[in-house]
Structure formats: structure tokens, C-alpha cells
C-alpha positions, 0 to 999 in steps of 0.5 A, a space after each residue: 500500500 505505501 508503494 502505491 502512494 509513492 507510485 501513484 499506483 499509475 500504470 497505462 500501457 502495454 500489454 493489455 494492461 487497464 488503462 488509467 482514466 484519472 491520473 493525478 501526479 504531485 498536485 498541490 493547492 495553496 491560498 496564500 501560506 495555506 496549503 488546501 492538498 499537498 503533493 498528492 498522487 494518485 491514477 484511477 483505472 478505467 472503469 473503477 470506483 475511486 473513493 476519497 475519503 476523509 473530514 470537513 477540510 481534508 483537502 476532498 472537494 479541493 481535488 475535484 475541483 482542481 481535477 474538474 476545471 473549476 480551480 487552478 492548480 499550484 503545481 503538479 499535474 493532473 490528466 483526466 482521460 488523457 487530457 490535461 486539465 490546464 492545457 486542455 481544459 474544454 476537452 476534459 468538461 466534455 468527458 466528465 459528469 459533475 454531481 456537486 453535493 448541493 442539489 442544483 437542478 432549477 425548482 420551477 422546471 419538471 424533471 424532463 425539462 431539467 434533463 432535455 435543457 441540460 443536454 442542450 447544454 452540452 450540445 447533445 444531438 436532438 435526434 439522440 436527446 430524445 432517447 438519451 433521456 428516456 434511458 436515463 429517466 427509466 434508469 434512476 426509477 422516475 419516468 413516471 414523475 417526469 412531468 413533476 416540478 423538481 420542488 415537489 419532489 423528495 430529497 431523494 428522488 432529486 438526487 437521483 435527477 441530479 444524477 440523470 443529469 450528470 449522465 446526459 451527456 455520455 460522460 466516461 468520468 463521473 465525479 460526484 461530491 458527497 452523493 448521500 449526505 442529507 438523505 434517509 437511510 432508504 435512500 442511501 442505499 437506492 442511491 447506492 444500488 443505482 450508482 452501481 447498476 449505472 457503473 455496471 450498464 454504461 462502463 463509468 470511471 467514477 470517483 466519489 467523496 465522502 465521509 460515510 465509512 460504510 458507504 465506501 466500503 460498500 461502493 468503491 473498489 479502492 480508498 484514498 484517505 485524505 488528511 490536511 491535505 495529504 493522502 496518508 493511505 491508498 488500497 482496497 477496501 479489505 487490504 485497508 482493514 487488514 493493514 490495521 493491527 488487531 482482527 476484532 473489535 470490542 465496544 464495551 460501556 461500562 457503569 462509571 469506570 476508574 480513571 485508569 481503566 483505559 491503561 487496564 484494558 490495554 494491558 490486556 491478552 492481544 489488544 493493539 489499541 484502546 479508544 475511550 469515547 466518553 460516557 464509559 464507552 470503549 473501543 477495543 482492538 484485539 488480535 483475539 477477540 475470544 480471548 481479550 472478551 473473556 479477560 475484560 469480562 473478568 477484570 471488570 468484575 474483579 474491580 467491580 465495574 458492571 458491564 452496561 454493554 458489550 459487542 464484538 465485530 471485525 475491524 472496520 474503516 473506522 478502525 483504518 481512518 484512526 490508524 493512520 490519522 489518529 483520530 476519528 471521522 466524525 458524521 459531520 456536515 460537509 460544506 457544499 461547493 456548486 459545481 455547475 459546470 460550463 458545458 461546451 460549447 453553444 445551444 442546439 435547437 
């Protein structure tokens, strides 16, 4: 995995090899003295689910916006299915689709007319908008409401016009900024299953942001994790989780602990990691699950602290982000950018 943060886990050619869609090579972002993303490389393969995961300020939303043509880049380079962003910037909007985390869509226009304007936008033939649209309504579940107001619909329902809208055009990158924050659990997951029965269907590269753990677990076939800027780790979902010390984790509140219960649980059989998170709760990282469970049991009633919980599970992307950050990723609010893009280039009737 450290290998493939100094490589950029790059690689295009030759011998059937897959290609990379996203190649991104020592980028760096300032605002006067401070520095947004540093030095970060990372590529994408075609056709993959690309992650950036990481908290409010991580430098996430930064990267896409360099990667999108929406901001210049300090230094280094970045090409988007081949074309590089600062010198061919035109030719790199008419290959990606940008969903901003905001919902951008106009209210006052139905759900077709929202999708029919935009593929004018991007210069999309009239005699295959038509189609286009019919496809896409019928692919995120909303040809019946076609005729809707966008005010009137759920929140759900308009990310997934967001998402048709993004597709309009035939783009072979998608790139989209925290596509679930806001929505029901339901939802989440609708969004989840269409994003990818689209991958699937129409061969996309997508690279998504995000601050849901299991929604990366879940969608992307690897995981950048983003911290001030830098990219401190970059594997599989699976390969993140097994290069995190301890197998099991034990989350165990117990009923007004000593102050120096967290050095106890730490001395015990196998454990790697202690994490007190207030109110007498603990998360415990364990090589032996069994093991460490039985001897918690039996030193909390050795010092007479009663067990108000207890469960155990295997190691999870919680368990990787305070690996290698040494904090946790808290369910925050994440600032929205529009990204509205300016498709390219006139209108057709």
C-alpha cells in the first residue's frame, strides 16, 4: 500500500494492461501560506470506483475541483482521460459528469425539462436527446414523475435527477461530491444500488467523496484517505482493514469506570489499541477477540465495574481512518461547493 502512494499506483500501457482514466501526479493547492492538498498522487483505472475519503477540510472537494476545471492548480499535474486539465481544459468538461453535493437542478422546471435543457447544454444531438433521456429517466426509477416540478419532489428522488443529469451527456468520468449526505437511510442505499447498476450498464470511471465509512466500503473498489491535505493511505477496501493491527473489535460501556481503566484494558491478552469515547464507552482492538472478551469480562468484575454493554465485530474503516490519522471521522456536515459546470460549447435547437 505505501508503494502505491509513492507510485501513484499509475500504470497505462502495454500489454493489455487497464488503462488509467484519472491520473493525478504531485498536485498541490495553496491560498496564500495555506496549503488546501499537498503533493498528492494518485491514477484511477478505467472503469473503477475511486473513493476519497476523509473530514470537513481534508483537502476532498479541493481535488475535484482542481481535477474538474473549476480551480487552478499550484503545481503538479493532473490528466483526466488523457487530457490535461490546464492545457486542455474544454476537452476534459466534455468527458466528465459533475454531481456537486448541493442539489442544483432549477425548482420551477419538471424533471424532463431539467434533463432535455441540460443536454442542450452540452450540445447533445436532438435526434439522440430524445432517447438519451428516456434511458436515463427509466434508469434512476422516475419516468413516471417526469412531468413533476423538481420542488415537489423528495430529497431523494432529486438526487437521483441530479444524477440523470450528470449522465446526459455520455460522460466516461463521473465525479460526484458527497452523493448521500442529507438523505434517509432508504435512500442511501437506492442511491447506492443505482450508482452501481449505472457503473455496471454504461462502463463509468467514477470517483466519489465522502465521509460515510460504510458507504465506501460498500461502493468503491479502492480508498484514498485524505488528511490536511495529504493522502496518508491508498488500497482496497479489505487490504485497508487488514493493514490495521488487531482482527476484532470490542465496544464495551461500562457503569462509571476508574480513571485508569483505559491503561487496564490495554494491558490486556492481544489488544493493539484502546479508544475511550466518553460516557464509559470503549473501543477495543484485539488480535483475539475470544480471548481479550473473556479477560475484560473478568477484570471488570474483579474491580467491580458492571458491564452496561458489550459487542464484538471485525475491524472496520473506522478502525483504518484512526490508524493512520489518529483520530476519528466524525458524521459531520460537509460544506457544499456548486459545481455547475460550463458545458461546451453553444445551444442546439
Amino acid at each position: 500500500m505505501i508503494a502505491d502512494l509513492k507510485a501513484g499506483n499509475g500504470g497505462s500501457n502495454g500489454g493489455g494492461a487497464v488503462r488509467n482514466a484519472i491520473e493525478v501526479e504531485h498536485i498541490v493547492k495553496k491560498y496564500g501560506d495555506f496549503t488546501a492538498v499537498d503533493d498528492v498522487s494518485f491514477a484511477v483505472k478505467e472503469g473503477e470506483i475511486f473513493g476519497l475519503l476523509g473530514p470537513n477540510g481534508a483537502g476532498k472537494s479541493t481535488l475535484i475541483r482542481m481535477m474538474t476545471t473549476l480551480i487552478p492548480l499550484t503545481a503538479g499535474k493532473a490528466r483526466i482521460a488523457g487530457h490535461d486539465v490546464e492545457k486542455d481544459p474544454d476537452a476534459v468538461r466534455r468527458v466528465i459528469g459533475v454531481i456537486p453535493q448541493a442539489l442544483t437542478s432549477d425548482l420551477d422546471l419538471t424533471i424532463e425539462e431539467n434533463l432535455n435543457i441540460y443536454a442542450k447544454l452540452y450540445d447533445v444531438p436532438a435526434k439522440t436527446r430524445k432517447a438519451a433521456i428516456e434511458e436515463l429517466l427509466e434508469t434512476v426509477d422516475l419516468t413516471k414523475w417526469r412531468d413533476a416540478q423538481t420542488k415537489t419532489l423528495s430529497g431523494g428522488m432529486r438526487r437521483r435527477l441530479e444524477i440523470a443529469r450528470g449522465l446526459v451527456h455520455s460522460p466516461q468520468i463521473f465525479f460526484l461530491d458527497e452523493p448521500t449526505t442529507g438523505l434517509d437511510p432508504v435512500s442511501r442505499v437506492a442511491v447506492w444500488e443505482m450508482l452501481t447498476n449505472i457503473k455496471a450498464h454504461r462502463q463509468l470511471t467514477i470517483l466519489i467523496t465522502t465521509h460515510y465509512m460504510d458507504e465506501a466500503d460498500r461502493l468503491c473498489d479502492r480508498i484514498a484517505i485524505v488528511d490536511h491535505g495529504k493522502l496518508v493511505a491508498l488500497d482496497n477496501p479489505t487490504a485497508l482493514k487488514a493493514s490495521v493491527p488487531g482482527s476484532n473489535v470490542i465496544e464495551v460501556q461500562f457503569e462509571n469506570p476508574p480513571a485508569d481503566w483505559e491503561q487496564r484494558l490495554h494491558a490486556l491478552t492481544a489488544v493493539t489499541s484502546v479508544q475511550h469515547e466518553g460516557a464509559g464507552m470503549f473501543r477495543v482492538l484485539t488480535s483475539n477477540g475470544s480471548r481479550t472478551t473473556t479477560e475484560l469480562v473478568e477484570a471488570a468484575v474483579q474491580a467491580g465495574v458492571p458491564v452496561r454493554s458489550l459487542s464484538v465485530q471485525n475491524t472496520t474503516l473506522d478502525d483504518v481512518f484512526v490508524h493512520y490519522t489518529g483520530r476519528q471521522l466524525r458524521d459531520e456536515l460537509v460544506k457544499a461547493y456548486a459545481f455547475v459546470m460550463p458545458p461546451r460549447p453553444g445551444i442546439r435547437p
